[in-house]
C-alpha positions as CSV (number, residue, x, y, z in Angstrom):
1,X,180.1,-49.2,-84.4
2,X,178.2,-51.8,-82.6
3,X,178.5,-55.4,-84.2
4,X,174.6,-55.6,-84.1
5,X,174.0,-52.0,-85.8
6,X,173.1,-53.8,-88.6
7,X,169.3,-54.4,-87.1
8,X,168.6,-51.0,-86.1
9,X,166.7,-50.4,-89.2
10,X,163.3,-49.6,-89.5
11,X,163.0,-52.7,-92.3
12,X,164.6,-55.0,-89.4
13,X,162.7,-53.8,-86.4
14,X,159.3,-52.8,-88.0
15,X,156.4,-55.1,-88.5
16,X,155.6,-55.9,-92.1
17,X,154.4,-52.9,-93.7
18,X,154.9,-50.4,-91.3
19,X,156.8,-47.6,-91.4
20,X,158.1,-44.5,-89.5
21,X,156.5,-40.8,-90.4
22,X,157.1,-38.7,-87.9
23,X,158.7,-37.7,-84.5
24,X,157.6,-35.6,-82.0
25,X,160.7,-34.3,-80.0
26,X,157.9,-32.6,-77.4
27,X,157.4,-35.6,-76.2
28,X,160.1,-38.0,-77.7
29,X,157.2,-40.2,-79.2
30,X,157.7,-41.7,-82.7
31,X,154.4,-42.2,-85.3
32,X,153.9,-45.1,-87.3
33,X,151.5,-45.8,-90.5
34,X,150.6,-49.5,-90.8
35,X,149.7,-51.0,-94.6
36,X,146.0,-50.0,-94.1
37,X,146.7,-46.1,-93.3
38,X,146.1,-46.8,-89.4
39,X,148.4,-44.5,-87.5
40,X,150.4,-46.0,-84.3
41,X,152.4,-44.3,-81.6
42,X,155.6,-45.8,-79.4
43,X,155.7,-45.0,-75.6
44,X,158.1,-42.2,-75.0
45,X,161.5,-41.9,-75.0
46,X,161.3,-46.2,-77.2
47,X,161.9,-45.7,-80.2
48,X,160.8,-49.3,-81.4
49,X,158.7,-51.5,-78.9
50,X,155.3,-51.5,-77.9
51,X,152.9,-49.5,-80.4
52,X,149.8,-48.1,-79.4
53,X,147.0,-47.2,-82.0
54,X,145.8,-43.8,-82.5
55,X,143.7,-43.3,-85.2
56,X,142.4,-44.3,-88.8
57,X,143.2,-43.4,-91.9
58,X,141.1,-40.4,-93.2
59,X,138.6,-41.2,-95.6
60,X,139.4,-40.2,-99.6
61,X,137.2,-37.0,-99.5
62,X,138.5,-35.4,-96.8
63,X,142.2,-34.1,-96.9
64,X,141.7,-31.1,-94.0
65,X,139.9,-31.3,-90.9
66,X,136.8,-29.0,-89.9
67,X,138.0,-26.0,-87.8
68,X,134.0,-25.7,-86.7
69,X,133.7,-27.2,-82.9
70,X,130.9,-30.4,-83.4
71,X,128.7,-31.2,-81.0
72,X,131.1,-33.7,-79.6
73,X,134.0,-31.4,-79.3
74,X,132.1,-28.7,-77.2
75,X,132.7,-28.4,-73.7
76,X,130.5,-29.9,-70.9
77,X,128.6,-27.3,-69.2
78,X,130.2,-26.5,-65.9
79,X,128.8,-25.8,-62.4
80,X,129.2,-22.5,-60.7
81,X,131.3,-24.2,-57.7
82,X,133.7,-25.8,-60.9
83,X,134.4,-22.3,-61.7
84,X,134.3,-20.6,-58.5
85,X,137.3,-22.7,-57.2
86,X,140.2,-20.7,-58.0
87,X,138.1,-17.4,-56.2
88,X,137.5,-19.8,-53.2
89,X,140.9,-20.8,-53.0
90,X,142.2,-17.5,-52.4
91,X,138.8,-16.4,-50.3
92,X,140.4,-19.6,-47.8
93,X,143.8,-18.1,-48.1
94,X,142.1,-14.6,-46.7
95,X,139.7,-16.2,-44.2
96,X,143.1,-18.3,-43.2
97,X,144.9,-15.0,-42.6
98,X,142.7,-13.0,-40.7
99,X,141.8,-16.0,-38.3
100,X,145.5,-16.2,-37.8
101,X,146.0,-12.2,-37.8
102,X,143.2,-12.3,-34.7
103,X,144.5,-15.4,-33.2
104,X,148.4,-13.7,-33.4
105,X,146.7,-10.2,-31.7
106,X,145.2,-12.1,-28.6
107,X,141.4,-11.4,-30.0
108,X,139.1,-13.8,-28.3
109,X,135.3,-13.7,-28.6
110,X,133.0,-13.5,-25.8
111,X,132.0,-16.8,-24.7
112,X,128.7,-17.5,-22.0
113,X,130.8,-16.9,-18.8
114,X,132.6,-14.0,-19.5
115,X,130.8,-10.2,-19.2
116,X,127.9,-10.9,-17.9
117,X,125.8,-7.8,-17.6
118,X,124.5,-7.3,-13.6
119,X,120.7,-6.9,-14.4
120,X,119.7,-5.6,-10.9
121,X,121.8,-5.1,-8.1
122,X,120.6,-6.2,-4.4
123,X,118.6,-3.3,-2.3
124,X,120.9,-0.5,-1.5
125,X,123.5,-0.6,-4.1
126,X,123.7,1.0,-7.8
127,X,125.4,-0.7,-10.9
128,X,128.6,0.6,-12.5
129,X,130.5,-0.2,-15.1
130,X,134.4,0.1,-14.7
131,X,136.3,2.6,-16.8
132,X,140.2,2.6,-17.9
133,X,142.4,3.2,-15.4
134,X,139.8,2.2,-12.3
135,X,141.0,0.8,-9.4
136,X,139.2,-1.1,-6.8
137,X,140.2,1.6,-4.4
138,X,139.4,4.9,-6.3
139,X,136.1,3.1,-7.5
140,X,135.6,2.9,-3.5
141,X,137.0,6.5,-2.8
142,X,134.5,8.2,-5.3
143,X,131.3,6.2,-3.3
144,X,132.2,7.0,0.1
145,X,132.8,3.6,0.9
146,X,135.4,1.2,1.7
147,X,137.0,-1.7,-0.2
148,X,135.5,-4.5,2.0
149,X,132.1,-3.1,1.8
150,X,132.6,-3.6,-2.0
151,X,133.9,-7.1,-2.0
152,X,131.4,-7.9,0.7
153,X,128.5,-6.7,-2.4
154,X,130.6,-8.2,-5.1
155,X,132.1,-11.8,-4.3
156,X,133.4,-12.0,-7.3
157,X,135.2,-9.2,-7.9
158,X,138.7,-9.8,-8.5
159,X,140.9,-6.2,-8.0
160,X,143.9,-7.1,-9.3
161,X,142.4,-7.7,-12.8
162,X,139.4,-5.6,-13.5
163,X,138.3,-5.4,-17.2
164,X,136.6,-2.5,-18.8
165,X,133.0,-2.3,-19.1
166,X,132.5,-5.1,-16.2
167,X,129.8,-4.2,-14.1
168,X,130.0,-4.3,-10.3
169,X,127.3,-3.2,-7.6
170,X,128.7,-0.3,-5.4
171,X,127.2,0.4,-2.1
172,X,125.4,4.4,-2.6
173,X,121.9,5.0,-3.5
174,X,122.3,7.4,-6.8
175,X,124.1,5.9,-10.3
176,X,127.7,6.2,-10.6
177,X,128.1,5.3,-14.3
């Protein structure tokens, strides 16, 4: 037993008139009712020390409090973005996803330079639009014509990496879609 035990009271420690009526082990915070029925509260975890006030005694009259909400108890009315934030949280998580999911598969949107549709093709020459499986070659074959004459019509035509649905101008004077 410690030598100074003998102060650990609550008559030792307390201020005049106070005394202890009640713990809450929740949140380890003790309750104290001063001489004019005020109620006080210790930090947590001290059981002596700093007191904070909490509340008044209750008048004579009343010995139970009203279970009806007042006016200051409701709850302020909230906006439709306060209560759409959990739902836009996980619409982020989904839009998140599928931007990654498209990013992961190679999906790139169309920008200005790529695809352009040939409007008209020079004098002479017919658009076509390149299937799966085309070649430079058998796209020549089917004209008549030969692989430089197509270059020659189509500067930009690159035949190692033809995409589908690119339009080039072949040489002929019917359509070969």
């Amino acid at each position: 037993m410690s030598r100074f035990s003998r102060y650990d009271t609550d008559e030792e420690r307390l201020p005049e008139g106070m005394q202890r009526v009640g713990y809450d082990a929740d949140t380890q915070v003790y309750t104290f009712r001063d001489a004019d029925g005020s109620y006080w509260e210790s930090a947590p975890g001290n059981q002596y020390g700093q007191l904070t006030k909490v509340g008044e005694a209750r008048p004579e009259g009343q010995e139970t409090e009203t279970f009806l909400m007042t006016s200051q108890q409701k709850r302020p009315k909230m906006t439709w973005f306060t209560e759409m934030k959990p739902f836009l949280n996980f619409l982020m998580l989904v839009i998140l996803s599928l931007v990654l999911l498209f990013w992961f598969l190679g999906y790139k949107g169309s920008s200005s330079d790529e695809r352009i549709p040939i409007a008209d093709c020079p004098e002479g020459t017919v658009a076509y639009a390149i299937h799966k499986g085309d070649t430079c070659w058998e796209i020549a074959d089917k004209n008549g014509v030969s692989v430089d004459d197509l270059k020659k019509k189509n500067p930009d035509l690159n035949c190692e990496a033809l995409g589908i649905n690119d339009r080039i101008c072949v040489p002929g004077k019917k359509s070969v879609d």
